[in-house]
Residue, then its C-alpha position, 0 to 999 in steps of 0.5 A: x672442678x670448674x663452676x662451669x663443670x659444677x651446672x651440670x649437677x644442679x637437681x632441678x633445672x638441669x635434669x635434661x642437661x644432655x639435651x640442652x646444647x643439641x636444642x637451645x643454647x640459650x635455654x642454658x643461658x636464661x636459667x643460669x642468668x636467671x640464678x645470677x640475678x637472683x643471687x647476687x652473682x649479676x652485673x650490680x648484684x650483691x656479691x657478699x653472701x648470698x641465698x645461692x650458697x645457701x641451696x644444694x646447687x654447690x657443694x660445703x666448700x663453694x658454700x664457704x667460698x661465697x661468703x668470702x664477698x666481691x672478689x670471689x663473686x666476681x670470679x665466678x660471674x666471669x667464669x660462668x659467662x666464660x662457660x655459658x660463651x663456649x655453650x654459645x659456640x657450640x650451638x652456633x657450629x650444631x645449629x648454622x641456620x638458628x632463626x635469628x630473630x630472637x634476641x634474649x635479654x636477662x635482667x640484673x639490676x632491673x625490676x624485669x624477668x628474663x624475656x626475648x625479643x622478637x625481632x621482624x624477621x627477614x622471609x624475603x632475599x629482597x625483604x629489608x623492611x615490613x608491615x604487620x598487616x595483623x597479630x593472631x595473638x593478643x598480649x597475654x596469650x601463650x604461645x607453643x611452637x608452630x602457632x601463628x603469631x602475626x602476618x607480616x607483608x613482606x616485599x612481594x606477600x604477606x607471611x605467617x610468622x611462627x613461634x619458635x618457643x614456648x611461652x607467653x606474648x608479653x608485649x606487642x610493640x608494633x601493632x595491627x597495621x604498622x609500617x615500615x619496619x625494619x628487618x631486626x626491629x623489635x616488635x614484640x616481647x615474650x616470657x616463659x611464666x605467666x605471671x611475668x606478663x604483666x611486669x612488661x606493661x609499660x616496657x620499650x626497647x632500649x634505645x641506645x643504639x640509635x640515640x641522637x648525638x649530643x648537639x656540640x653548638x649552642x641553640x640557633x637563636x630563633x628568625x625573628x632575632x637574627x632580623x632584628x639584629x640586622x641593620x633597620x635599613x638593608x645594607x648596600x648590595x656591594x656590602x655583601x660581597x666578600x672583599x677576599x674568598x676564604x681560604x681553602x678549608x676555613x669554616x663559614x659561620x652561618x645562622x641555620x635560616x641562613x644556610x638554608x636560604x642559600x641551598x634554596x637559591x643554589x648561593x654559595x656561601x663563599x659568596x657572601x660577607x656576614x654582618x652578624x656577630x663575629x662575621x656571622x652570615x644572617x638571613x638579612x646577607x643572604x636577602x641583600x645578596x639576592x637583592x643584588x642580583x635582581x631576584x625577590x626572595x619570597x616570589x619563588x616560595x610563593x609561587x609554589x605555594x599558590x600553585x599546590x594551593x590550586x591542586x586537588x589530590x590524594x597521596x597514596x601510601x607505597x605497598x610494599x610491593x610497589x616499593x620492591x618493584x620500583x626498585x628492581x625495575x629502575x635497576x634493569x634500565x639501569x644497568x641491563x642493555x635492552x634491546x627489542x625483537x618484535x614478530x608477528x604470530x598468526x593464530x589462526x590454528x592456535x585459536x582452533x586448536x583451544x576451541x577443541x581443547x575447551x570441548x574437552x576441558x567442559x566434558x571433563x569438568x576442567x578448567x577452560x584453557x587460554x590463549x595466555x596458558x598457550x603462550x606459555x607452553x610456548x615460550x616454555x619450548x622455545x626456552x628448552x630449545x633455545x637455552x641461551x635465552x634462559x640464563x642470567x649474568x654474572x660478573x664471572x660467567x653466564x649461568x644457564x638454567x637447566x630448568x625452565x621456570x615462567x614467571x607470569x606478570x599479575x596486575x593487583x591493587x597491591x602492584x604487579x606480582x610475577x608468580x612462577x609456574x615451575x617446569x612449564x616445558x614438562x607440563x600438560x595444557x590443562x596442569x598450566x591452566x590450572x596454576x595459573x589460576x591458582x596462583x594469580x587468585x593468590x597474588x590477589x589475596x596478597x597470599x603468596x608464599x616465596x616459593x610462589x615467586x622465587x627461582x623463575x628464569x623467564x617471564x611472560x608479560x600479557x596486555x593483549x588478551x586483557x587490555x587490548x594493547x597492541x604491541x609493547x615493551x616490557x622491561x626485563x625482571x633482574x636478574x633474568x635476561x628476557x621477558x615476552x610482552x604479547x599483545x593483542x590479536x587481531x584480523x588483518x588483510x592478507x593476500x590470497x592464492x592468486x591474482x587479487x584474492x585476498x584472505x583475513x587472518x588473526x595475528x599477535x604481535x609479540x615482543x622479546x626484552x634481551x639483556x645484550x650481555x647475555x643473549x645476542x640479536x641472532x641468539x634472540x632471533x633464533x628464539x623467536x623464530x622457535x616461538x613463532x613456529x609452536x604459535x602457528x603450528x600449535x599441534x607440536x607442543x603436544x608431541 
């Protein structure tokens, strides 16, 4: 019978041994690891013998076997990692979508327990990095399944991280406020036992996968020196100048100052013939070069010196909101062809008609209904009658949305958030009104959850009814291919039912971003004419 085979029988640990794969695979692991540093059977253990052959987890003749000395320990190490990999696999195929950040880490030949880390998950398909905005719990602490470890800012909101296990919070390597962490970066450790906690006091994770490369060239002697080492008097300005380029692919020999001056003023190195040792270039050749060329070295550093020495400011730190929306923003300009429709609404009839739906709302104890619920409702119609503008691009075909989710911009302290109002097309007036403003006291909060913002196919952009802008452009939210900017309404002169009869009616300039790959100009003219009809004629969005 294999050692593997022989786990199974262990009278303490294993009791529940049926259950083990189908939960937790490294539940096995810990355990066994936790034997093996214990008795000798680990990396830098003692493999003669051991208090393991002395218990009842093997049998008289493993017993005698474990006196034997490395080579049986050693076969046995390897046969129990051969057994606990295959246990690994196992849980893998049961478990594909294992939360994946948590790392478990068993010591050998060190003073630490077994112990996991925890690693800053991803809780975001755009997240790549994140910030503690607080830890709930405090080292010491246990922990149960379902409890709320940290809020993690993410991308686009801040997330509650929960524990996956039972235990005890060992350590906290990222604390209150930390920015910038990577997705996987370790930010916290963890122990089964209570008394293990205090073994982790002065823990840091290991470093030696980003460990600086060891430096192959001697250290640059320091500016002062390669000054002094230049002649007294500045050589002449044609002593610079190489009486034969290098060849191709031969390396120049450059002081790092040197180097450095010459990115700054755009000099090739190939330019200059060095008069330090061995032909070094020095900073002194770099001087004489310019020199030649009738520019001052220092004026350039010096302006910039005087002229930031002049300016009064306050540097920002990016949210991590603002970073994301940067990113996806420069991305649409860059790679999707915008073009602009722009038509002129009248609202005459749509502002009566909310008039009388707020009488209703107020009687009923609802929420008052806004020019921004109706638009909307209306972009929603228009989508559902037009569905070629409610689709995205793909390198292989163009995918058309069955349903029609609105995402609406929000303007915060924290950036711009886009939270979604799901099936708009199905939904009453007063539903929309409602989870509008849900939502955009959420995103003020910082309290998204991804389900908030994530799966849209249309966004609505409003800087008229808040700000009073006039007319704009909005740029198109990836990987959807439009988005609505509304401005303001305001009164205007029209002509009247006879001769010099004039009227004033309200109108709303509006303004459709399509990305051309997907939606043609007849194709975006089309959809704002559906718009225009249910703005004008508001009764027929509640047919």
């Amino acid at each position: 019978m294999t050692f593997g085979s022989r786990i199974f029988h262990h009278p303490r640990k294993l009791r529940d041994t049926h259950k083990i794969l189908r939960n937790d695979r490294a539940i096995l692991a810990r355990w066994v690891a936790n034997d093996v540093s214990q008795h000798g059977l680990g990396h830098g253990g003692n493999h003669g013998v051991s208090k393991f052959s002395s218990g009842s987890f093997l049998s008289p003749s493993y017993r005698a076997i474990s006196t034997v000395g490395t080579q049986k320990g050693n076969a046995w190490r390897k046969e129990m990692e051969a057994y606990t990999s295959f246990s690994g696999t196992m849980f893998q195929k049961m478990h594909p979508c294992a939360e994946g950040n948590i790392r478990r880490s068993f010591s050998t030949a060190s003073d630490l327990p077994p112990h996991q880390e925890i690693g800053m998950p991803s809780l975001s398909p755009t997240m790549t990095e994140g910030n503690i905005a607080r830890w709930l719990k405090k080292e010491g602490d246990k922990i149960s399944p379902g409890e709320v470890l940290c809020e993690v800012e993410t991308d686009k909101a801040t997330v509650e991280m929960e524990c996956m296990e039972e235990g005890y919070l060992a350590k906290i390597l990222r604390g209150d406020g930390s920015s910038g962490i990577k997705v996987g970066e370790i930010i916290a450790i963890t122990v089964e036992e209570e008394e293990d906690v205090a073994k982790f006091k002065d823990y840091q994770p290991s470093t030696s996968d980003s460990a600086p490369a060891p430096k192959t060239s001697p250290t640059p002697s320091p500016p002062k020196e390669e000054i002094a080492d230049a002649p007294a008097t500045s050589p002449e300005p044609k002593s610079s100048m190489p009486s034969a380029p290098p060849s191709a692919g031969s390396r120049i020999f450059a002081s790092p100052l040197a180097r450095k001056l010459a990115e700054d003023h755009s000099v090739p190195l190939s330019n200059i013939k060095g008069t330090g040792p061995d032909g070094r270039i020095v900073k002194a050749d770099i001087e004489g070069y310019l020199d030649s060329r009738g520019k001052e070295v220092s004026q350039a550093p010096k302006a910039a010196a005087t002229a930031a020495a002049g300016l009064d400011y306050t540097d920002i730190p990016h949210s991590q909101i603002r970073k994301v929306t940067a990113s996806r923003l420069l991305q649409s300009k860059q790679t999707i062809p915008h073009y602009y429709l722009t038509v002129d609404t009248c609202v005459d009839k749509l502002m009566e008609l909310r008039n009388q739906l707020n009488a209703l709302q107020e009687a009923s104890g609802g929420k008052r209904i806004s020019v921004n619920d109706l638009v909307i409702k209306a972009a929603a119609l228009a989508l559902r009658k037009v569905p070629q503008c409610n689709s995205s691009w793909t390198n292989d075909y163009i995918r058309q949305y069955h349903n029609v989710n609105i995402n609406v911009a929000v303007q915060t302290d924290n950036g711009l958030y886009v939270p979604i109002v799901r099936d708009a097309d199905k939904k009453g007036l007063s539903k929309i009104s409602e989870e509008v403003k849900h939502l955009a006291q959420k995103a003020k909060e910082n309290s998204l959850k991804p389900e908030d913002y994530e799966g849209g196919t249309f966004t609505v952009s409003n800087l008229g009814g808040p700000f009073g802008i006039k007319q704009f452009c909005a740029i198109i939210n990836p990987p959807q291919s439009g988005i609505l900017a509304v401005g303001s309404a305001e009164k205007r002169v029209i002509p009247g039912g006879g001769p010099e009869q004039y009227e004033f009616a309200s109108f709303m300039s509006v303004t459709l971003s399509c990305d051309h790959r997907v939606i043609d100009g007849a194709i975006g003219a089309e959809w704002l004419k559906a718009f225009k009809g249910y703005i004008e004629n508001p009764e027929t969005m509640l047919l």
